[in-house]
LOTORPA-409585 format. One record per atom (N, C-alpha, C): residue number from 0; residue in one letter; x, z, y. Coordinates in steps of 0.2 Angstrom, whole numbers. Example, Ala and Ser with C-alpha at 12.3 -4.5 7.8 and 13.67 -1.06 7.14 Angstrom:
<pts>
{nr=0 rest=a east=66 up=39 north=-28} .
{nr=0 rest=a east=62 up=39 north=-22} .
{nr=0 rest=a east=66 up=39 north=-16} .
{nr=1 rest=s east=64 up=35 north=-11} .
{nr=1 rest=s east=68 up=36 north=-5} .
{nr=1 rest=s east=64 up=39 north=0} .
</pts>
This chain:
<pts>
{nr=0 rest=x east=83 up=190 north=-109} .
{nr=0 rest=x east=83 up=184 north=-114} .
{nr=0 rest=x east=77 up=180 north=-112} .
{nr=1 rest=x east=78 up=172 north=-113} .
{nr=1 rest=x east=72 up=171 north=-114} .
{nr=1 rest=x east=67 up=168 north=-118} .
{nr=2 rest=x east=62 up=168 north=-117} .
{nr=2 rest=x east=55 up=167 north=-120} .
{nr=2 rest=x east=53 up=160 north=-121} .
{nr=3 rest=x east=53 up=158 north=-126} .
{nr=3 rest=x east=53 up=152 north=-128} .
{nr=3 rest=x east=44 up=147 north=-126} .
{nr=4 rest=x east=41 up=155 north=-124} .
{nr=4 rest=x east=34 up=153 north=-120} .
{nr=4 rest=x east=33 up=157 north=-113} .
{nr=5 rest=x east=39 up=154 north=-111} .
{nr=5 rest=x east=37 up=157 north=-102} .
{nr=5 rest=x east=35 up=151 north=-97} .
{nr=6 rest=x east=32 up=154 north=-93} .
{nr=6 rest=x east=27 up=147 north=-92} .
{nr=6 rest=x east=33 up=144 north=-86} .
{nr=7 rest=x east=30 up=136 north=-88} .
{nr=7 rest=x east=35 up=133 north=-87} .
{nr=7 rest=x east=34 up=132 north=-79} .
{nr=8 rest=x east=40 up=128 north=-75} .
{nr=8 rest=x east=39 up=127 north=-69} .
{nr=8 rest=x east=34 up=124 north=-65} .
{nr=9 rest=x east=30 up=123 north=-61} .
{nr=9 rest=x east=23 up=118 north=-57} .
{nr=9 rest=x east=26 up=110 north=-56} .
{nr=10 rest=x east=23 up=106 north=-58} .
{nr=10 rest=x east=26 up=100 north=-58} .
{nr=10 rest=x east=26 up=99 north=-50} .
{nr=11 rest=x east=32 up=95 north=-49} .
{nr=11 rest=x east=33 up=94 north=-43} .
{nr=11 rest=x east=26 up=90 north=-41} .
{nr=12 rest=x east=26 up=91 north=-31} .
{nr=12 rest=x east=19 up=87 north=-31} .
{nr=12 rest=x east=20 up=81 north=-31} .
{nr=13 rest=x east=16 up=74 north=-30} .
{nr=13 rest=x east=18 up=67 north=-31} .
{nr=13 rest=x east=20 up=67 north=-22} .
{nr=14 rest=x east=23 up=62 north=-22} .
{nr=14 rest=x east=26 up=60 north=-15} .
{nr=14 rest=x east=22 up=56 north=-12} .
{nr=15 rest=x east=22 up=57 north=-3} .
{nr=15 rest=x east=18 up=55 north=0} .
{nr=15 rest=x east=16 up=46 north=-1} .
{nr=16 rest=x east=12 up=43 north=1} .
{nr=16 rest=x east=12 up=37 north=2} .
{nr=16 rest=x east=18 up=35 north=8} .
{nr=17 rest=x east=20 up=30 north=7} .
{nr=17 rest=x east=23 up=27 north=14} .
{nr=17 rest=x east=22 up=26 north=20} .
{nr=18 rest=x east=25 up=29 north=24} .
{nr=18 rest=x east=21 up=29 north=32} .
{nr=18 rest=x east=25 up=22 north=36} .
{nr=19 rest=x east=20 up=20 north=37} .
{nr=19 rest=x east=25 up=13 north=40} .
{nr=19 rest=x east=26 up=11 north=47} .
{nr=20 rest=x east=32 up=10 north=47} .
{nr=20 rest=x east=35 up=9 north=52} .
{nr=20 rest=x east=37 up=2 north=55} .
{nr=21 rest=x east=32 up=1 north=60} .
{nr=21 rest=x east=32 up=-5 north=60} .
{nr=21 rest=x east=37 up=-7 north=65} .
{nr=22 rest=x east=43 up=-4 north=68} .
{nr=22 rest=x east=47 up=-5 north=73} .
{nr=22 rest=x east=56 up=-7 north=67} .
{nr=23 rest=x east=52 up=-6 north=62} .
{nr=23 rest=x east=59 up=-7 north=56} .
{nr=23 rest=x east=57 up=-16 north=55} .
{nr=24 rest=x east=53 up=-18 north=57} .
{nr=24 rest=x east=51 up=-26 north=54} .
{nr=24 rest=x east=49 up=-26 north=47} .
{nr=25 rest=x east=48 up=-35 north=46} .
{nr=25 rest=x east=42 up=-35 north=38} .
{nr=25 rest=x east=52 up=-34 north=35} .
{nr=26 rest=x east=57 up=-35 north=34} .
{nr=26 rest=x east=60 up=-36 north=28} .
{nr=26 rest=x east=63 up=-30 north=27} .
{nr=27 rest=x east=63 up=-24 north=30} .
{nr=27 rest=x east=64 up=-17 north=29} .
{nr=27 rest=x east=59 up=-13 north=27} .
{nr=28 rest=x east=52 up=-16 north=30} .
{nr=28 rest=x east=47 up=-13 north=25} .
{nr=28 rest=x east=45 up=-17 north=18} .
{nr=29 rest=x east=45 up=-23 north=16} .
{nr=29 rest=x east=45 up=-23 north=11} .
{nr=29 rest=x east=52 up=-22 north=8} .
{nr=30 rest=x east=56 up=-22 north=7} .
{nr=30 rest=x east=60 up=-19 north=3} .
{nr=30 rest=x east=59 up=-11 north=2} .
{nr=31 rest=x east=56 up=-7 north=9} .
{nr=31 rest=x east=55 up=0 north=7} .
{nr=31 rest=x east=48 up=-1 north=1} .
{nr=32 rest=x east=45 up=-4 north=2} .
{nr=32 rest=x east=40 up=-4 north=-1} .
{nr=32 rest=x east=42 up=-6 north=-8} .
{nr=33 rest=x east=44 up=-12 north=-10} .
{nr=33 rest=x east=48 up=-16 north=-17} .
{nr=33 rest=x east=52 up=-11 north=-22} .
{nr=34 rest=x east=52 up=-7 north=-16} .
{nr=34 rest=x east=60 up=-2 north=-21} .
{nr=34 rest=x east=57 up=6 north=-20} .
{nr=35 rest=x east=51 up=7 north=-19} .
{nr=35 rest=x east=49 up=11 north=-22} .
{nr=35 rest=x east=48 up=14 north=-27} .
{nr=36 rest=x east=50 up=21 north=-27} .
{nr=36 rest=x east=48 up=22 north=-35} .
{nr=36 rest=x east=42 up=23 north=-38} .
{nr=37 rest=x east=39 up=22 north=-45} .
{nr=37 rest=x east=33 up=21 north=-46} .
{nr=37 rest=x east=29 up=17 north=-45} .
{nr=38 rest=x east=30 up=13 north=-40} .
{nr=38 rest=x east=24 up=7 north=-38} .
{nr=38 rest=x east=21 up=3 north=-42} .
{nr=39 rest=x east=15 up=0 north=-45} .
{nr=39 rest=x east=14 up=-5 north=-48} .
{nr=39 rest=x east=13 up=-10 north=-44} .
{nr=40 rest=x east=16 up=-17 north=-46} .
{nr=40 rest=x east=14 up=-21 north=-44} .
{nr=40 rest=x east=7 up=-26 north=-48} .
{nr=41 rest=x east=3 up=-28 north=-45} .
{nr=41 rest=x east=-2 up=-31 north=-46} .
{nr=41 rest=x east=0 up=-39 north=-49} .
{nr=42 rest=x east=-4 up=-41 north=-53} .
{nr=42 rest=x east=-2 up=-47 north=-57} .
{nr=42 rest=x east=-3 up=-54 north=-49} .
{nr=43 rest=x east=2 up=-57 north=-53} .
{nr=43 rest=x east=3 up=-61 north=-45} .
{nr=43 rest=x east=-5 up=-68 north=-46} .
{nr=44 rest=x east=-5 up=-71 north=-42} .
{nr=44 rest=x east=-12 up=-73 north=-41} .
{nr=44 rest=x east=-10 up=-79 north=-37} .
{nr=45 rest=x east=-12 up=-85 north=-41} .
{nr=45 rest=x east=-8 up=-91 north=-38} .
{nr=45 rest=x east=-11 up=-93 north=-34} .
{nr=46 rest=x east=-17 up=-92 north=-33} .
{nr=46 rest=x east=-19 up=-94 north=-26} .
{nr=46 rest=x east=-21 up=-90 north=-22} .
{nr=47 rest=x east=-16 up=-85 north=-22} .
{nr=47 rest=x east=-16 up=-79 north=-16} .
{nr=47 rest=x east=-11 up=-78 north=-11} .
{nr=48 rest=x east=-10 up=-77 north=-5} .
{nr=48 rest=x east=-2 up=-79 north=-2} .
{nr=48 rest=x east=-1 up=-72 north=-1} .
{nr=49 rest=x east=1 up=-66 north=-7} .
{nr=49 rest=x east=-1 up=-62 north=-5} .
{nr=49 rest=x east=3 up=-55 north=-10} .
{nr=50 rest=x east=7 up=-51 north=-10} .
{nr=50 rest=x east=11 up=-49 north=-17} .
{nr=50 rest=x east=5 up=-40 north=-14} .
{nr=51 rest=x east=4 up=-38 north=-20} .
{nr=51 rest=x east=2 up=-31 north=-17} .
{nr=51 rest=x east=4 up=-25 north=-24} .
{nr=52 rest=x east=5 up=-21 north=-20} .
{nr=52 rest=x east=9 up=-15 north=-25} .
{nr=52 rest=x east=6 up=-8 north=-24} .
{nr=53 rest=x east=4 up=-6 north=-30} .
{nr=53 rest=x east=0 up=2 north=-29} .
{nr=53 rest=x east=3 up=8 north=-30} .
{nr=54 rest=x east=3 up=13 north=-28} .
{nr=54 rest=x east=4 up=18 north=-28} .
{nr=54 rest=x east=2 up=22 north=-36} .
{nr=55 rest=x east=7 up=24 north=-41} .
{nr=55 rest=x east=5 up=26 north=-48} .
{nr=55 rest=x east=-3 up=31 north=-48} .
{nr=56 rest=x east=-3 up=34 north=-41} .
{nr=56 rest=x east=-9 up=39 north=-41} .
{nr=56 rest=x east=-16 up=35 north=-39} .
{nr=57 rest=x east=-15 up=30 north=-37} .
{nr=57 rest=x east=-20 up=27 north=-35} .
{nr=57 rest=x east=-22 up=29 north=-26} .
{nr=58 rest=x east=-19 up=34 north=-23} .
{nr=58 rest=x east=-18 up=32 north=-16} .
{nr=58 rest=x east=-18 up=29 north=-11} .
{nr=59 rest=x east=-15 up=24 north=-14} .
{nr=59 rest=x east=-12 up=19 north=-9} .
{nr=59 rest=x east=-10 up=12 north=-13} .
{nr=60 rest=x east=-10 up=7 north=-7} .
{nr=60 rest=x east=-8 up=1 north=-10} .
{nr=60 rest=x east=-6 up=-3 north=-2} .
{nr=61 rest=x east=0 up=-8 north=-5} .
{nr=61 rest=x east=3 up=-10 north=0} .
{nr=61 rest=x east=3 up=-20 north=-2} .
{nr=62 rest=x east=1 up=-21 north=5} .
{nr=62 rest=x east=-1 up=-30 north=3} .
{nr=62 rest=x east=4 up=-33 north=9} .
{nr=63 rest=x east=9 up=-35 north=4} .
{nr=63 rest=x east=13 up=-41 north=7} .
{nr=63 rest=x east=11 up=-47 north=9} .
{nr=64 rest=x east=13 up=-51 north=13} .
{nr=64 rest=x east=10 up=-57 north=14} .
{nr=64 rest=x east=17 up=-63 north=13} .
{nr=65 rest=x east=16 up=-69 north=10} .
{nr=65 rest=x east=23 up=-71 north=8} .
{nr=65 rest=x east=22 up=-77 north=11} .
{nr=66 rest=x east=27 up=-81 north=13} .
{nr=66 rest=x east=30 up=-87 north=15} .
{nr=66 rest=x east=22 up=-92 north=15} .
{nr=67 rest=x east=20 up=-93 north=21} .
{nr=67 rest=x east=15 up=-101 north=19} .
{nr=67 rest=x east=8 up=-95 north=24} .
{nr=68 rest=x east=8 up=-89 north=21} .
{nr=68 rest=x east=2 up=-88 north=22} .
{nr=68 rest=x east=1 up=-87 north=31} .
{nr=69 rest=x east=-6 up=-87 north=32} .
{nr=69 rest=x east=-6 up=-89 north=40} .
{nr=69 rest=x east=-3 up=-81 north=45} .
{nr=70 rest=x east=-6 up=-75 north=40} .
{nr=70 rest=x east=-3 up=-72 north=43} .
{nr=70 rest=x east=6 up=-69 north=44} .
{nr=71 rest=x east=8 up=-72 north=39} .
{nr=71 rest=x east=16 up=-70 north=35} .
{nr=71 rest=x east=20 up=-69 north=44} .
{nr=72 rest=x east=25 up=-65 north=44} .
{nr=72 rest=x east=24 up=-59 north=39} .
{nr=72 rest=x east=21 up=-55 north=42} .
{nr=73 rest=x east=18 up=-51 north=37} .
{nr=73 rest=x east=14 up=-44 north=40} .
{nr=73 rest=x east=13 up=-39 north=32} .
{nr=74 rest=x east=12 up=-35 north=34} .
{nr=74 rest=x east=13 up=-29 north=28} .
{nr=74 rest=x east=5 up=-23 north=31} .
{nr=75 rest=x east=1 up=-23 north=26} .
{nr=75 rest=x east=-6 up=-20 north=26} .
{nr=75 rest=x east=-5 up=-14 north=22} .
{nr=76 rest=x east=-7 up=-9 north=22} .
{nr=76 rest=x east=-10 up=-1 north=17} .
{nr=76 rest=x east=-15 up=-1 north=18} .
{nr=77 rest=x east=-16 up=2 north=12} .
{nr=77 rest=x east=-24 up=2 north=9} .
{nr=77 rest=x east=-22 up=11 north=7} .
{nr=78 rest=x east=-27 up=15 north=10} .
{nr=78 rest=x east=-26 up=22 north=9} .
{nr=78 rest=x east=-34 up=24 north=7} .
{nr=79 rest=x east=-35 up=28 north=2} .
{nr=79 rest=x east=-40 up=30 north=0} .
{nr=79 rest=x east=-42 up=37 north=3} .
{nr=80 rest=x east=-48 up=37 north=4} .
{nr=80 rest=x east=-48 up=43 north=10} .
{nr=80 rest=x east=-54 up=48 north=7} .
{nr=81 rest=x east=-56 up=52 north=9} .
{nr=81 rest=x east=-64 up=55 north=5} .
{nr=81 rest=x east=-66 up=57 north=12} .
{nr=82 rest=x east=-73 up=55 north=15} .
{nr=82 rest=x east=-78 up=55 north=20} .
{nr=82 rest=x east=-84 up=59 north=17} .
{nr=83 rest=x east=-84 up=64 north=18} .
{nr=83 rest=x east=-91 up=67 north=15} .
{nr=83 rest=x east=-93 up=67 north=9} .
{nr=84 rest=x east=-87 up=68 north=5} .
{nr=84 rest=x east=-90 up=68 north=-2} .
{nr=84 rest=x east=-87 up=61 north=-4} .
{nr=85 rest=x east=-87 up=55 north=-1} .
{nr=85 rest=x east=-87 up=47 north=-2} .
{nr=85 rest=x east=-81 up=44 north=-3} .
{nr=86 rest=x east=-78 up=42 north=-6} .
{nr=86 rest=x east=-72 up=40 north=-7} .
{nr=86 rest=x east=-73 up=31 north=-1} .
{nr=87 rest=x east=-68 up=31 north=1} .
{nr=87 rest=x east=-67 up=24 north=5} .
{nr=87 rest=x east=-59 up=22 north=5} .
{nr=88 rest=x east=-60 up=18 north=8} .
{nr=88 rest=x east=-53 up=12 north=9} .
{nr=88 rest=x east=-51 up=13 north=17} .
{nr=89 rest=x east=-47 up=15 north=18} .
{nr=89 rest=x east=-42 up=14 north=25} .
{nr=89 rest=x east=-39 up=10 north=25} .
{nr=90 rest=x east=-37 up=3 north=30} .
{nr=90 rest=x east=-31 up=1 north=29} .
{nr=90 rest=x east=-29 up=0 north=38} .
{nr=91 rest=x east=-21 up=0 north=38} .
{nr=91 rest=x east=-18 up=-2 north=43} .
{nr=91 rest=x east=-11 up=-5 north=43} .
{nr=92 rest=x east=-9 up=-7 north=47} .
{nr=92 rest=x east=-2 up=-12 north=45} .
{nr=92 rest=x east=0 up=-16 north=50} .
{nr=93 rest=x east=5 up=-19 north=50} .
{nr=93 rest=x east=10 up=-20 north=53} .
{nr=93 rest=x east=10 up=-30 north=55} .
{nr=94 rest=x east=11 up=-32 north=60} .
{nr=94 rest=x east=9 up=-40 north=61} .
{nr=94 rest=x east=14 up=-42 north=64} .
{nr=95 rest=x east=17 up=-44 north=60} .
{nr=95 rest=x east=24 up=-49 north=63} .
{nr=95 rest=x east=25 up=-57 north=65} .
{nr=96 rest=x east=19 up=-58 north=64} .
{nr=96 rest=x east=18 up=-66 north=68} .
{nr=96 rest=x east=13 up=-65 north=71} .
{nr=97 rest=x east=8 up=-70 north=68} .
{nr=97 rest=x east=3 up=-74 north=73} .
{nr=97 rest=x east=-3 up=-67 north=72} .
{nr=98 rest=x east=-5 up=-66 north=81} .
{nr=98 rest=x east=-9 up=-60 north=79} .
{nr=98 rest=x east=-17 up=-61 north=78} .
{nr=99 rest=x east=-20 up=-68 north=79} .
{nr=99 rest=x east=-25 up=-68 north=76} .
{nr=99 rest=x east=-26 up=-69 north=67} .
{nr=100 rest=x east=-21 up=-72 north=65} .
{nr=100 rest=x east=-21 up=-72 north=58} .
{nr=100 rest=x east=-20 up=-67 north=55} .
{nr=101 rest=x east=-17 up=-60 north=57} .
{nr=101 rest=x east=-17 up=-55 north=57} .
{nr=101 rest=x east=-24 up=-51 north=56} .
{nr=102 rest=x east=-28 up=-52 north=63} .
{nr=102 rest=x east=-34 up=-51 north=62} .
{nr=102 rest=x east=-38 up=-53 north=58} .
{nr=103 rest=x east=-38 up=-58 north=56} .
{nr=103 rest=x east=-44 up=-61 north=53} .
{nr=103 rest=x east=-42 up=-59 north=44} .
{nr=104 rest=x east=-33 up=-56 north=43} .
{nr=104 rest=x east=-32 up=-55 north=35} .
{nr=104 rest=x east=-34 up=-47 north=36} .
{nr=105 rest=x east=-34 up=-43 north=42} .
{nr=105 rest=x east=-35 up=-38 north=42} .
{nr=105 rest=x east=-43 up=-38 north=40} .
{nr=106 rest=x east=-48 up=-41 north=46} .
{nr=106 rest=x east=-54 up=-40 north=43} .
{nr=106 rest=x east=-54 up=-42 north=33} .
{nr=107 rest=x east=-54 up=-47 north=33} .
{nr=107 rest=x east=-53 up=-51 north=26} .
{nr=107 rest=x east=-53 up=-41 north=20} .
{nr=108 rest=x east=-48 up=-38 north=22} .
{nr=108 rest=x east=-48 up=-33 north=16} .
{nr=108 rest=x east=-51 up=-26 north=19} .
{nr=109 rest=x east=-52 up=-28 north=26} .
{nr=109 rest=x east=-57 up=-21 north=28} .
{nr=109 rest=x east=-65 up=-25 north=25} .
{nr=110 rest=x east=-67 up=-29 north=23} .
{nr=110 rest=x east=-74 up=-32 north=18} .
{nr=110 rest=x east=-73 up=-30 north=11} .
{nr=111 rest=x east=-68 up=-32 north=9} .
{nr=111 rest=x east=-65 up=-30 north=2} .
{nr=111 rest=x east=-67 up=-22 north=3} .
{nr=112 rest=x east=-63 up=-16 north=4} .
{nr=112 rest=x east=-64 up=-12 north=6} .
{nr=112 rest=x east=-71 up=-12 north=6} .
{nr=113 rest=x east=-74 up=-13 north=9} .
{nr=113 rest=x east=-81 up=-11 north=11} .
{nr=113 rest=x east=-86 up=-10 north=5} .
{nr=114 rest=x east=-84 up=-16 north=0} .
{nr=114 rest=x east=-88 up=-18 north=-5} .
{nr=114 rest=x east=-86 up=-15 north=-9} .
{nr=115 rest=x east=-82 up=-9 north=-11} .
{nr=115 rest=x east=-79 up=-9 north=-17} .
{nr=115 rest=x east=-84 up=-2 north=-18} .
</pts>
């Protein structure tokens, strides 16, 4: 019979972040990324050429680039790492256009990063 206090099952664990694949192109990873489940998406920001969505556990965060922006398209992850005790920012991602404007949006949130 059962026991109305048997302890219950181990909550499944959360799902990894998204490993990205930059041989699928930007419109296969953001869709993988847009239709992921529990993602939040951050409030849009008009003068940012830029959509980014977080991960409900705070893991991860993925930064779209949209139409206009120097870099578009390209798709950045933002991974939270622990270094010695210290919480930090990783990111790395995906550059489908112009590869300087890449760099320069990459540096841009490897600062971000830094400061936080």
């Amino acid at each position: 019979a059962l026991c109305a206090c048997a302890p219950r099952e181990a909550p499944e664990a959360e799902a990894a972040s998204l490993a990205l694949d930059c041989a699928a192109g930007y419109e296969a990873l953001q869709s993988q990324i847009v239709g992921r489940p529990g993602l939040r998406p951050a409030p849009i920001e008009r003068n940012e050429p830029y959509r980014i969505y977080s991960e409900a556990d705070g893991s991860a965060s993925y930064i779209l680039t949209e139409p206009g922006a120097p870099a578009h398209p390209a798709v950045l992850k933002q991974t939270a790492v622990r270094r010695a005790g210290v919480l930090a920012m990783e990111n790395e991602g995906c550059a489908f256009g112009d590869a300087g404007a890449y760099a320069d949006l990459k540096a841009y949130w490897d600062s971000v990063a830094q400061a936080r």
